[in-house]
C-alpha positions as CSV (number, residue, x, y, z in Angstrom):
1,X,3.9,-24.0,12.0
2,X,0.7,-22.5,10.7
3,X,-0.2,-21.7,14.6
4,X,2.8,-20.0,15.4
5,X,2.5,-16.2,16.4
6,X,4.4,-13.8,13.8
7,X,5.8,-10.5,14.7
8,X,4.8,-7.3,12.4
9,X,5.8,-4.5,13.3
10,X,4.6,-1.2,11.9
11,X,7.4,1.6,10.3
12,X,6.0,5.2,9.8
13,X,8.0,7.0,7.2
14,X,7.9,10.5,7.8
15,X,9.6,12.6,10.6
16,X,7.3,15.9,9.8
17,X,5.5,17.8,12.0
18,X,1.7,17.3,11.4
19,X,1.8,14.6,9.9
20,X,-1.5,12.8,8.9
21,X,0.1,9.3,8.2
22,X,0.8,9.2,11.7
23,X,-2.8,8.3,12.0
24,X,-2.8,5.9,9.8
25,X,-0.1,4.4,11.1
26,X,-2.1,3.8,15.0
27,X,-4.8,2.7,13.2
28,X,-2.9,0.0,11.3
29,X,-1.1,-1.0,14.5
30,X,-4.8,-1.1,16.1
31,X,-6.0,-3.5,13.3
32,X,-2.8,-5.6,13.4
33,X,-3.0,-6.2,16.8
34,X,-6.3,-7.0,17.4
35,X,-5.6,-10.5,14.9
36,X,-4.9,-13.8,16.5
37,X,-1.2,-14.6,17.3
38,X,-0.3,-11.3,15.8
39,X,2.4,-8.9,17.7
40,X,3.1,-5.3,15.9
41,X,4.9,-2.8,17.3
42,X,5.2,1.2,16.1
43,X,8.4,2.3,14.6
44,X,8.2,5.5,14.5
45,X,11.4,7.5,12.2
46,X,10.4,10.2,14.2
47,X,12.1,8.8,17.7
48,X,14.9,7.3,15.8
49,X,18.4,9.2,16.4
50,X,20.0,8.3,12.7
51,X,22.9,10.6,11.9
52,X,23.5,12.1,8.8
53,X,26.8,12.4,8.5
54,X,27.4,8.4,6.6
55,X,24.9,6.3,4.8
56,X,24.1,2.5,4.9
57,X,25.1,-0.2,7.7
58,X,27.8,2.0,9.2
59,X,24.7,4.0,11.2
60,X,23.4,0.8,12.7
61,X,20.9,1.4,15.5
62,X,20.5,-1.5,17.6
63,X,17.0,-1.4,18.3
64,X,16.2,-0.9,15.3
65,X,18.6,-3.6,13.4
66,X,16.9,-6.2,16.4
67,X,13.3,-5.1,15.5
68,X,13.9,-6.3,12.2
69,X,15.8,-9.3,12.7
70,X,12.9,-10.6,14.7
71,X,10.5,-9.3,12.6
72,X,8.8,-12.2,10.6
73,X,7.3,-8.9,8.2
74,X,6.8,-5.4,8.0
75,X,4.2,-2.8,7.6
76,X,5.4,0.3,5.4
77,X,3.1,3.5,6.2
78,X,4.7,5.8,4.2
79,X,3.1,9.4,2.3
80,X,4.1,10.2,-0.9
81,X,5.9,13.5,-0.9
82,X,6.2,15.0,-4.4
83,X,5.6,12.0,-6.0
84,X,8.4,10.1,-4.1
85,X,8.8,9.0,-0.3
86,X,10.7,10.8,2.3
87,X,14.1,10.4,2.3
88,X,14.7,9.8,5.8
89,X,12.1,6.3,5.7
90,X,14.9,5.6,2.9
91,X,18.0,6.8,4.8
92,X,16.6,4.5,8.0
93,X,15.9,1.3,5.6
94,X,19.5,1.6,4.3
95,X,20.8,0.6,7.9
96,X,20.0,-2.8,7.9
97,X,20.6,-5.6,4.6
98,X,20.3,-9.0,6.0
99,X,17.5,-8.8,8.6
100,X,15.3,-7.9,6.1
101,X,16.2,-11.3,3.8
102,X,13.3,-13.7,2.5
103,X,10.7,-11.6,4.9
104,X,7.0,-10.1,3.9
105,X,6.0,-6.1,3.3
106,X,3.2,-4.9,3.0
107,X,3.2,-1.0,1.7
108,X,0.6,1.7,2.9
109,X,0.4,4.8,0.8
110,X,-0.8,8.1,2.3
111,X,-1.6,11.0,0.0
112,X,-3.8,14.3,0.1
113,X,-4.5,13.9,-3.5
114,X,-7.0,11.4,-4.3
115,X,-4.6,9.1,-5.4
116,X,-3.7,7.4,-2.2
117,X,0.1,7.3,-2.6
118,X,0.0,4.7,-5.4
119,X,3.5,6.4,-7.0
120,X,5.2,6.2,-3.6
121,X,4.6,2.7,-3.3
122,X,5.8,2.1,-7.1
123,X,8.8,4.2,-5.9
124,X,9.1,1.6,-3.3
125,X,8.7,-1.9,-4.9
126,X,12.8,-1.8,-6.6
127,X,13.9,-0.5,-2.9
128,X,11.8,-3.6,-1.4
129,X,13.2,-6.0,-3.6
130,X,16.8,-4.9,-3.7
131,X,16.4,-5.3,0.1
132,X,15.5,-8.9,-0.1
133,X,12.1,-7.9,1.1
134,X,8.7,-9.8,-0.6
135,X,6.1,-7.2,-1.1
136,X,2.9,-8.9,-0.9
137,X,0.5,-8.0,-4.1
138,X,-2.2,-6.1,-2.4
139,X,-1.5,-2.8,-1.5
140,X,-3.1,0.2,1.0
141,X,-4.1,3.9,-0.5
142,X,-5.6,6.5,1.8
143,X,-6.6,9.4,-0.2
144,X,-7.3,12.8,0.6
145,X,-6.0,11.7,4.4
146,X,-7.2,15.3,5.6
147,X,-10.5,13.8,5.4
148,X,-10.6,10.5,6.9
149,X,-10.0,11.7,10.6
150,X,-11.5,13.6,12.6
151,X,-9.7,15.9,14.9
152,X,-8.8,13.4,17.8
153,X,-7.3,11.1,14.8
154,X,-10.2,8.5,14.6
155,X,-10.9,6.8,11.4
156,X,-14.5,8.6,10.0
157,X,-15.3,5.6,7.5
158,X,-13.4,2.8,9.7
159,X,-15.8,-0.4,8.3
160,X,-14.4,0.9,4.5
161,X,-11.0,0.3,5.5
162,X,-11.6,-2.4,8.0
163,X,-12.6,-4.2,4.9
164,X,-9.4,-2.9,3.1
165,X,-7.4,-4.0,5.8
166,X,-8.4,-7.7,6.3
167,X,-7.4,-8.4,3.3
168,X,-4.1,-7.0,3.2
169,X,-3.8,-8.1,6.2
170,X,-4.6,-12.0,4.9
171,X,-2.4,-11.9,2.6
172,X,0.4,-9.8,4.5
173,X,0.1,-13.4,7.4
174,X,-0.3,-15.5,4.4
175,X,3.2,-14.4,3.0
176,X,4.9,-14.0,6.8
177,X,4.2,-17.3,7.4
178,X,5.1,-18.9,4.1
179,X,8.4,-17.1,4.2
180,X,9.5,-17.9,8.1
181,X,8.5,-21.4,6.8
182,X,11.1,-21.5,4.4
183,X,13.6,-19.2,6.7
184,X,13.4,-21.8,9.2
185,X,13.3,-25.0,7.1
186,X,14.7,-24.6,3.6
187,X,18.7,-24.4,3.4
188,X,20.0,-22.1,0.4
189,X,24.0,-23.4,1.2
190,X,25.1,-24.7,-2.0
191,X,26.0,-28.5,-1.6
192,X,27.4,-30.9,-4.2
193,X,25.6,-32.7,-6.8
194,X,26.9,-35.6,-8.1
């Protein structure tokens, strides 16, 4: 087991236009696929066509719903909009309950204040759980994000958060593979006990 590949794929949480995250999000991907018997993927909100006219698992999307379900974790890049995270990165989570069961998250903030979206990822930890989701216990801020890329969207201090990133990233497999453990090998049926 502890050789197997895991699949983590990468959701960015905003649709807006200008969007800095979206940087952070390719550099993520970047990190997570260059790691050993890692596959990511980019989910981008953006490119998803969710209607808004019903909420929760009625407004499916395949792709999406399959992502997940194969997904042994996720990667949550998500800025922190007045405090809070976009409403469509919630609207888009709400679409699927069971693929996300007994699986690892790891949360990225994004804020241009200097405090990296630490509330949008406290906003995000009662979501996570009531998803069935296991956030891991190290988290990702990028502060002031209108500073950490240049203009063609490269990282300006990339051995800081290189550094930042290996161990979120250790602890992100660490938790993936415990959990796909489990969801392959443990049983939670309820059997008599005599």
């Amino acid at each position: 087991m502890p050789n197997s590949s895991l699949f983590i794929p990468v959701i960015l949480g905003t649709p807006r236009q200008g969007r800095q995250s979206e940087y952070v999000a390719k550099f993520i991907v970047e990190q997570v696929a260059a790691r050993d018997r890692l596959e990511t993927e980019l989910i981008d909100i953006r490119d998803m066509a969710i209607a808004t006219n019903d909420a929760g698992e009625s407004l499916k999307d395949p792709q999406f719903s399959a992502t997940i379900e194969r997904a042994d974790g996720l990667i949550i890049v998500t800025p922190e909009y007045n405090h809070g995270y976009p409403g469509l990165l919630k609207h888009v989570l709400d679409t699927c309950l069971k693929e996300y069961i007994h699986k690892a998250v790891g949360l990225c903030g994004v804020s241009a204040g200097s405090f990296g979206g630490t509330r949008v990822i406290q906003n995000l930890l009662p979501v996570m759980r009531e998803l069935g989701l296991v956030t891991i216990f190290y988290d990702l801020n990028f502060s002031n994000v209108q500073k950490l890329f240049d203009q063609s969207g490269n990282l300006i201090d990339k051995p800081t958060y290189i550094r930042r990133m290996e161990r979120f990233m250790d602890e992100l497999v660490w938790m993936s593979t415990v959990l796909k453990y489990g969801r392959q090998e443990v049983s939670l049926e309820k059997k008599d006990h005599i």
